[in-house]
MINU-516807 format. One record per residue (C-alpha): x, y, z. Coordinates in pm, whole numbers, padded with zeros to 5 digits, always signed. Example, Ala and Ser with C-alpha at 12.3 -4.5 7.8 and 13.67 -1.06 7.14 Angstrom:
2
+01230-00450+00780 +01367-00106+00714 
END
This chain:
85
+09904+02939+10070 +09680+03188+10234 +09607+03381+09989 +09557+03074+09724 +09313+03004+09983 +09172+03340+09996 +09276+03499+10314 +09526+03775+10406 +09753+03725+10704 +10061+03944+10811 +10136+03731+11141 +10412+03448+11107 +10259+03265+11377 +09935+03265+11246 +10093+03139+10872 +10242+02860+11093 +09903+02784+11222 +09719+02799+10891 +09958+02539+10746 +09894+02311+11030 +09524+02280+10869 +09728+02129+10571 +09891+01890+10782 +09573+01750+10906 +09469+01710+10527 +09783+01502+10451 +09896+01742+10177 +10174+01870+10363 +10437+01715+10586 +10473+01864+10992 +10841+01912+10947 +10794+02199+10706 +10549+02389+10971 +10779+02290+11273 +11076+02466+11059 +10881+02770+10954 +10821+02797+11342 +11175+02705+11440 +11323+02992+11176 +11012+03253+11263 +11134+03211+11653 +11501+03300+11579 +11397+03592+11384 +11201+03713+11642 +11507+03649+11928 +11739+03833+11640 +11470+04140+11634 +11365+04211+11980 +11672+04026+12192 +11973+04262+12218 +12180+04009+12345 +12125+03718+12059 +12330+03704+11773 +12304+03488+11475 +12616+03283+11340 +12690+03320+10974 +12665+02918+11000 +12280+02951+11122 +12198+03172+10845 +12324+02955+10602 +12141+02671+10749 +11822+02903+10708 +11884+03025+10390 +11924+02655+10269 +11606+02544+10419 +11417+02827+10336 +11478+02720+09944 +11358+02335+10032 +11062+02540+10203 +10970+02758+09898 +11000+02462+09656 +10778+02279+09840 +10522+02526+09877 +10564+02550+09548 +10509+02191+09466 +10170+02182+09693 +10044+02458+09486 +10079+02321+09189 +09948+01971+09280 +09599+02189+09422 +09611+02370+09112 +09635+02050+08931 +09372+01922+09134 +09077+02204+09104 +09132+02165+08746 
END
């Protein structure tokens, strides 16, 4: 989405953020930027905390709703593309 929009981002958080503005738009729903954040915090617990440990369960959970994620993105894009056509 950033870069659709033009900008260049490397932080997670700040992706999180930038979606937000699409929130306030009504293009996108708050559960998709509330899951980005939820999955971006247990990555970060998995990279830096030496005692947390991810259950094969929790990955599958994330792996599942990182596809709903994508295709959604997806889906937005296409509708702007649609839209600024």
């Amino acid at each position: 989405m950033l870069f659709w929009d033009g900008w260049r981002e490397k932080s997670h958080i700040c992706v999180a953020r930038y979606l937000e503005e699409y929130v306030k738009k009504e293009k996108l729903e708050q559960k998709w930027v509330d899951l980005l954040d939820h999955i971006r915090e247990i990555r970060h617990e998995e990279q830096y905390d030496l005692g947390f440990f991810a259950t094969k369960e929790e990955a599958g959970k994330s792996l599942d709703a990182a596809t709903h994620f994508l295709s959604r993105i997806k889906n937005l894009l296409e509708t702007i593309s649609d839209n600024a056509s």
